[in-house]
C-alpha positions as CSV (number, residue, x, y, z in Angstrom):
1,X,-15.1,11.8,3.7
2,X,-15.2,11.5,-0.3
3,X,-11.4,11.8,-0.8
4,X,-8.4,12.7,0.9
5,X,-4.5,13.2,-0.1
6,X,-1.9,12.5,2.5
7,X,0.8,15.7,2.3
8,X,4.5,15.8,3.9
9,X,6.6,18.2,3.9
10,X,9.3,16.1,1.8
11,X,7.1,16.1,-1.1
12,X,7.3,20.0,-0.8
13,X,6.5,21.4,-4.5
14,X,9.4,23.4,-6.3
15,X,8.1,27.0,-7.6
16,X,6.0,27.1,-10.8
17,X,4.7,22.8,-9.7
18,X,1.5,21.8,-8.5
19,X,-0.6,18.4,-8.0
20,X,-3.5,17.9,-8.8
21,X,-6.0,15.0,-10.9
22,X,-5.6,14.1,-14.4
23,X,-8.4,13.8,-16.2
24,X,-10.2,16.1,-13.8
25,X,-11.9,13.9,-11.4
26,X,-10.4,11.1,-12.5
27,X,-8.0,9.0,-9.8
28,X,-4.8,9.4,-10.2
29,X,-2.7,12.5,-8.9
30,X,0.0,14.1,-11.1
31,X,2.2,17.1,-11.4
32,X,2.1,19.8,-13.6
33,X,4.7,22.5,-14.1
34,X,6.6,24.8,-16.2
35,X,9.2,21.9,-18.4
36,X,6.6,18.9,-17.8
37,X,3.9,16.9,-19.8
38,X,0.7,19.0,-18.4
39,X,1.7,22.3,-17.7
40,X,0.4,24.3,-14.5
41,X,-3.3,24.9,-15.2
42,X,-4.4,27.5,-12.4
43,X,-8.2,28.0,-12.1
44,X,-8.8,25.8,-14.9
45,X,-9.4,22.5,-16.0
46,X,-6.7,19.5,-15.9
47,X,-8.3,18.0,-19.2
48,X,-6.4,17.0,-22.1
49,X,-6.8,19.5,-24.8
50,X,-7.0,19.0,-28.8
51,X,-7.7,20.9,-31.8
52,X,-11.6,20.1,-31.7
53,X,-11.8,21.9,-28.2
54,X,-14.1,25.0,-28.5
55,X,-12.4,28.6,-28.3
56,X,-12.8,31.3,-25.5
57,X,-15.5,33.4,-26.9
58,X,-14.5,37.0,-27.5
59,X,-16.1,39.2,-25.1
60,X,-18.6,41.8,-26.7
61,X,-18.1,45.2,-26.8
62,X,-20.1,47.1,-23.9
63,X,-20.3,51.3,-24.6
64,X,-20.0,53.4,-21.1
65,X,-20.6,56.6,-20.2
66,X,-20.4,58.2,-17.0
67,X,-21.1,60.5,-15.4
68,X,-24.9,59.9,-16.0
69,X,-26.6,62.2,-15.8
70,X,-23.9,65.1,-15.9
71,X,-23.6,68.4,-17.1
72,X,-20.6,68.3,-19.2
73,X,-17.2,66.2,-18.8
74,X,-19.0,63.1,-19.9
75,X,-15.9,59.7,-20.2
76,X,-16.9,57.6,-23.3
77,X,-15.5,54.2,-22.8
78,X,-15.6,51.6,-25.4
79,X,-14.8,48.1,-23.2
80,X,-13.5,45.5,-25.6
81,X,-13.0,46.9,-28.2
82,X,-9.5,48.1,-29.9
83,X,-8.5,51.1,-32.1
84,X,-10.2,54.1,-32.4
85,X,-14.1,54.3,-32.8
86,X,-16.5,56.9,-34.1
87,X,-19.2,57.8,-31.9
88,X,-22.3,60.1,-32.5
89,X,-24.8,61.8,-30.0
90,X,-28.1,62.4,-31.2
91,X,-31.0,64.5,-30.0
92,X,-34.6,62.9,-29.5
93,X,-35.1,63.8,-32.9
94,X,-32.8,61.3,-34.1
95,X,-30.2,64.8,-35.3
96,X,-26.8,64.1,-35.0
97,X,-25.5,66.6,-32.4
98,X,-21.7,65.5,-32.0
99,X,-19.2,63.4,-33.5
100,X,-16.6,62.2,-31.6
101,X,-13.4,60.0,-32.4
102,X,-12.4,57.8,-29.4
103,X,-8.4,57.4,-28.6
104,X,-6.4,54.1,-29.6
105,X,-7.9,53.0,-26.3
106,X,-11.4,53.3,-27.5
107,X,-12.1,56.3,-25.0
108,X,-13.1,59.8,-25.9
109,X,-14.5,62.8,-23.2
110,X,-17.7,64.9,-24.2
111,X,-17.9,68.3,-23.0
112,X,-21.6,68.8,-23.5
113,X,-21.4,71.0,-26.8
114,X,-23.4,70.5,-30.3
115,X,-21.4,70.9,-33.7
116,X,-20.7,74.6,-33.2
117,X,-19.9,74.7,-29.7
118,X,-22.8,75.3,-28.1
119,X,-23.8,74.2,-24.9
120,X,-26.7,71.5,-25.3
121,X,-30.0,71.7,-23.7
122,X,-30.9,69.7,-20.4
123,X,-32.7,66.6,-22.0
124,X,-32.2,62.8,-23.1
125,X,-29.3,62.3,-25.7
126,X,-28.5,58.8,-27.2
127,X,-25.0,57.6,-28.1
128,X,-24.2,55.7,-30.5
129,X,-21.1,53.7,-32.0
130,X,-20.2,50.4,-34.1
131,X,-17.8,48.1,-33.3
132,X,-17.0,45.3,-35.7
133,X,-21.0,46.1,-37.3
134,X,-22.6,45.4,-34.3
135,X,-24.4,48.7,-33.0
136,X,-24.0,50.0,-29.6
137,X,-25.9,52.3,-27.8
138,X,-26.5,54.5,-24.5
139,X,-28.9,57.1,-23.2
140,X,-27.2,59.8,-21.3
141,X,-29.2,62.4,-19.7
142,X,-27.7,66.0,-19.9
143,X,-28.2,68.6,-16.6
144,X,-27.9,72.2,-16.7
């Protein structure tokens, strides 16, 4: 045995308290809680923390499209990304076929249809968006 702590049920813990070590690893036990010195700290660690601590990268933006392939009804999702983005298909040719404007969610649906309403040909079509200038791009493949 590397470590054990002895528990009774008088030291039962009030809601929104636990007990765990302070620095994390270190050797003595403390409680932490909503009103106390070290609040509770679920899942992460019980380490002091000061202005020189890094940030939580932001996560990057991931462009979805599904179903792939499909014939029409395609769901443009944007993950990570706010507001509304502008998102263009393109042919093999590099053409634009479609523009699209995604809701304030940063999803749009795509029906299959060039410019004018036309249904597009059964092929490879790229899609492709910006988010905060960095490129994002998906191949969708088109059945009819």
């Amino acid at each position: 045995m590397i470590d054990q702590v002895g528990w009774v049920a008088a030291d039962g813990l009030a809601a929104d308290l636990s007990y765990g070590r302070y620095p994390d690893g270190g050797e003595d036990w403390i409680l932490f809680g909503a009103g106390m010195e070290h609040p509770v700290s679920p899942g992460t660690n019980n380490s002091p923390v000061s202005n020189t601590d890094e940030s939580i990268p932001a996560l990057k933006p991931i462009l979805n499209v599904y179903p792939n392939p499909g014939r029409d009804n395609f769901r443009i999702i944007i993950n990570n990304a706010k507001g509304s983005q502008t998102v263009r298909i393109y042919n093999l040719k590099g053409q634009i076929v479609r523009e699209l404007i995604t809701n304030e969610t940063s999803k749009a649906s795509f029906d299959g249809l060039d410019r004018q309403g036309r249904k597009l040909n059964s092929g490879i079509y790229f899609v492709k968006t910006e988010v905060n200038g960095s490129p994002l791009l998906c191949k969708i493949c088109i059945l009819n």
